[in-house]
C-alpha positions as CSV (number, residue, x, y, z in Angstrom):
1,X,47.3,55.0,24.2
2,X,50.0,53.4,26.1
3,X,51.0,55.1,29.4
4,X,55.0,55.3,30.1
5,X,56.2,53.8,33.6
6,X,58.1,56.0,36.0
7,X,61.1,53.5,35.7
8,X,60.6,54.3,32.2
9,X,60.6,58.2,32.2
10,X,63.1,58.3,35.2
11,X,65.7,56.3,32.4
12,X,64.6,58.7,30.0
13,X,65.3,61.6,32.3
14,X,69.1,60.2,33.1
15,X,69.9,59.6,29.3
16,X,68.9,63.4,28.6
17,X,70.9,64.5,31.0
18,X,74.3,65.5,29.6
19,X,77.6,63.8,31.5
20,X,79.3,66.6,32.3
21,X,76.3,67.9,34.4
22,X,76.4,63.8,35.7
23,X,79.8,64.7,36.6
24,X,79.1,67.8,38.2
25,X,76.8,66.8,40.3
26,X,79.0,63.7,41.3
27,X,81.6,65.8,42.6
28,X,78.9,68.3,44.3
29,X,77.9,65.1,46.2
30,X,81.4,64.6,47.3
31,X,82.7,67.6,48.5
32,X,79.7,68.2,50.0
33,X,80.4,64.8,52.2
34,X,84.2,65.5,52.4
35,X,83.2,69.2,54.3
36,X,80.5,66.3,56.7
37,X,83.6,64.3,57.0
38,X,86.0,67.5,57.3
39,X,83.4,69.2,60.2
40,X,83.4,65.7,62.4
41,X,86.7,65.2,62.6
42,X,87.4,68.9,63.4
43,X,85.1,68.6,66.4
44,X,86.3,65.3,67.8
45,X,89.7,66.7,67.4
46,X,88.7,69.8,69.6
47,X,87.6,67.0,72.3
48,X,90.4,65.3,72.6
49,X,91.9,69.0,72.7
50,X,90.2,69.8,75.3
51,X,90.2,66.7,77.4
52,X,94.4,67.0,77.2
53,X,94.0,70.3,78.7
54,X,92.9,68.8,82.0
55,X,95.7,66.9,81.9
56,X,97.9,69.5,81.6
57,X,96.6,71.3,84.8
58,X,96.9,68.3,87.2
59,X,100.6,67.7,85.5
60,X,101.8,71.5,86.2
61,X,100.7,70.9,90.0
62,X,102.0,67.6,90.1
63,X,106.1,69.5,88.9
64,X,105.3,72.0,90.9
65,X,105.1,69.7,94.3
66,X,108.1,67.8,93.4
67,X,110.7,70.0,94.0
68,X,109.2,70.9,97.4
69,X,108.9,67.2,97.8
70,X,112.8,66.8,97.3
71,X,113.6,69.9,99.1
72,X,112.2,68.4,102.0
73,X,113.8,64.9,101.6
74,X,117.3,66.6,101.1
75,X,117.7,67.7,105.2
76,X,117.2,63.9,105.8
77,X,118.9,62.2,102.7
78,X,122.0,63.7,103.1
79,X,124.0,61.3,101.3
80,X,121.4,60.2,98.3
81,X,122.1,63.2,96.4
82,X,122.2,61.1,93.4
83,X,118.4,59.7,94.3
84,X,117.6,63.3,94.5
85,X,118.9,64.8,91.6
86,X,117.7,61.8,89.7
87,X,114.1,63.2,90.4
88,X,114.7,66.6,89.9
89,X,116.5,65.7,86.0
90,X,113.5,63.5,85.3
91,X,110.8,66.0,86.0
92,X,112.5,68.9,84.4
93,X,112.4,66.7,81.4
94,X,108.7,66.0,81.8
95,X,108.1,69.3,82.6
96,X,109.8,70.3,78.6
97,X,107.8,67.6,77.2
98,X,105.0,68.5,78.9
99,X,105.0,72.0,77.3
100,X,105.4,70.6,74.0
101,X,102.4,68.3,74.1
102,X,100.4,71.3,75.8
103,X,100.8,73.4,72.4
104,X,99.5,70.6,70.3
105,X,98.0,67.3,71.6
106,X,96.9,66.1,68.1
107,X,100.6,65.0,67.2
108,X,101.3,61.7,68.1
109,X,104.8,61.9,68.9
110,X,105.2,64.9,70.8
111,X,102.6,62.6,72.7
112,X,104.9,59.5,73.0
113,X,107.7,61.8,74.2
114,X,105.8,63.1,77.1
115,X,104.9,59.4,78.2
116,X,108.6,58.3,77.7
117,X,109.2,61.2,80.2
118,X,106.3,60.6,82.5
119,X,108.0,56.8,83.0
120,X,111.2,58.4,83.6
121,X,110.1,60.3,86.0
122,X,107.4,57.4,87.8
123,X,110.3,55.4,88.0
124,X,112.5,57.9,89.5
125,X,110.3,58.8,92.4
126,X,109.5,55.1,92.8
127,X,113.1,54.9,93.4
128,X,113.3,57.7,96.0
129,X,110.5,56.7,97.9
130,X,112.4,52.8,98.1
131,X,114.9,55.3,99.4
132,X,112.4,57.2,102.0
133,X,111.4,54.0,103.4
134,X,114.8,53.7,105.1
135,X,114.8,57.0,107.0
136,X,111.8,56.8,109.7
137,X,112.0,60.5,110.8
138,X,111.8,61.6,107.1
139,X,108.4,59.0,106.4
140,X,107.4,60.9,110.1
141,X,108.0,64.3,109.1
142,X,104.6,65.9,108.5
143,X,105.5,68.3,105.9
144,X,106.8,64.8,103.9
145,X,103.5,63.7,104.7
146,X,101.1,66.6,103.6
147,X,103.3,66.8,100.1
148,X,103.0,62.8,99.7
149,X,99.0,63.0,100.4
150,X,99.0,66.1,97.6
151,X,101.2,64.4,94.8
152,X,99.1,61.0,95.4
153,X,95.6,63.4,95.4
154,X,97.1,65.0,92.1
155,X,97.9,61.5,90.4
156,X,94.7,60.4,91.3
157,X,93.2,63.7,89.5
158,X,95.4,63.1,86.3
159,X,94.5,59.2,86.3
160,X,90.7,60.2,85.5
161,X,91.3,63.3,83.3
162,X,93.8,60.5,81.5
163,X,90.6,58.4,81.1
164,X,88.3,61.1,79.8
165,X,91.5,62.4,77.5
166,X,91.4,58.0,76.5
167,X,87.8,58.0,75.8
168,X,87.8,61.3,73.1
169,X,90.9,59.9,71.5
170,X,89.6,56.2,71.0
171,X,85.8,58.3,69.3
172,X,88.2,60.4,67.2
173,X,90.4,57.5,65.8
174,X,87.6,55.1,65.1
175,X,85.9,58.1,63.2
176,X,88.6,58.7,60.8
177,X,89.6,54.8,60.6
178,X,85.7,54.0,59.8
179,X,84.3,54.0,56.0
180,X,84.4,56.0,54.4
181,X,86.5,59.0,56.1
182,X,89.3,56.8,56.1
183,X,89.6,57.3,52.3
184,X,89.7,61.0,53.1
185,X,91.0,61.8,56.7
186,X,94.6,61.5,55.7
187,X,94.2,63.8,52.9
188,X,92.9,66.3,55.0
189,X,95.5,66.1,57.3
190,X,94.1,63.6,60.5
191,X,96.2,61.6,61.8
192,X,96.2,59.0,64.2
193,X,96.1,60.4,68.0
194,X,98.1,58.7,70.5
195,X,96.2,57.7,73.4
196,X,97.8,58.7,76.9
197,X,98.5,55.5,78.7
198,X,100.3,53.8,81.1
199,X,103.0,51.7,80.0
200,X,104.5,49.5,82.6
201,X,104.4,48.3,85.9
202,X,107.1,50.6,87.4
203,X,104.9,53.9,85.8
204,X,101.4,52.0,87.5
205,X,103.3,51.7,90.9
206,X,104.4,55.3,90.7
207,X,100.6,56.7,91.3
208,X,100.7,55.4,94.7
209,X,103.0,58.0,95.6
210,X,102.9,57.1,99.4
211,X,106.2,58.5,101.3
């Protein structure tokens, strides 16, 4: 008696098995990776989340000291009103964007805003403290200095929660750009996260916020 191989039987199996239960079980399979998939992306999503939230706290101190900052400049720079209001426009405007971005880092463009409005407002305080450096008393005044050693302490503070907030992003778009959750990430609503960075020379000058 001849004795069936297991390649054999396991063909035999398969052929008995109806295709809609083939089909079934197909589609088991994929959900069942799509929820994998679905879970993943949730949680790097979260991190990303999260890691924006400690950028949000050093930005909040960081508005909050610039209009003490100006007050302070104004008994000196009597005639740079323009300088000063310049600041003050371009951080209420970050400040709006800010809060925008806080209520949902995920979308990109709410992102892109807030850095538009971060470069504003690097380049406007770059300009004022050009400004500073021509009014000795004002660079000498110590309550000028404490609030420049704070702003610079706080843009020192958002420079490494920006890197942390960098580092979840850049895991959580390579995961929904890799194989093959990038056949499903856009179906199930992940899109690209826009990584928090600075964009030119004027913005990287701007964290050396020395008066």
């Amino acid at each position: 008696m001849l004795s069936t191989s297991p390649l054999a039987t396991l063909k035999s199996f398969l052929v008995a098995i109806p295709p809609s239960v083939i089909a079934l079980g197909v589609a088991a399979i994929v959900v069942l990776y799509g929820v994998v998939i679905y879970n993943r992306l949730v949680g790097l999503r979260n991190q990303f989340k999260n890691a924006y939230a400690q950028i949000d706290v050093q930005l909040k101190r960081r508005y909050d000291l610039i209009p003490n900052l100006v007050e302070t400049a104004k008994a000196y720079l009597k005639h740079e009103r323009e300088t000063l209001e310049s600041v003050i426009k371009a951080r209420n405007a970050a400040v709006i964007a800010a809060q925008a971005t806080a209520s949902n880092p995920a979308d990109a463009s709410v992102v892109r805003n807030l850095l538009n409005a971060e470069s504003n407002l690097a380049g406007a305080l770059s300009r004022m403290r050009v400004t500073v450096e021509s009014y000795p008393d004002l660079k000498a005044s110590q309550n000028m200095t404490q609030l420049s050693e704070e702003l610079t302490s706080t843009e020192n503070k958002v420079s490494f929660a920006r890197q942390a907030y960098n580092d979840s992003v850049q895991s959580y778009n390579t995961a929904r750009e890799t194989f093959p959750a990038v056949l499903l990430s856009g179906i199930l609503g992940f899109r690209p996260a826009e990584l928090f960075q600075v964009t030119n020379a004027v913005e990287k000058e701007a964290v050396k916020v020395q008066f």
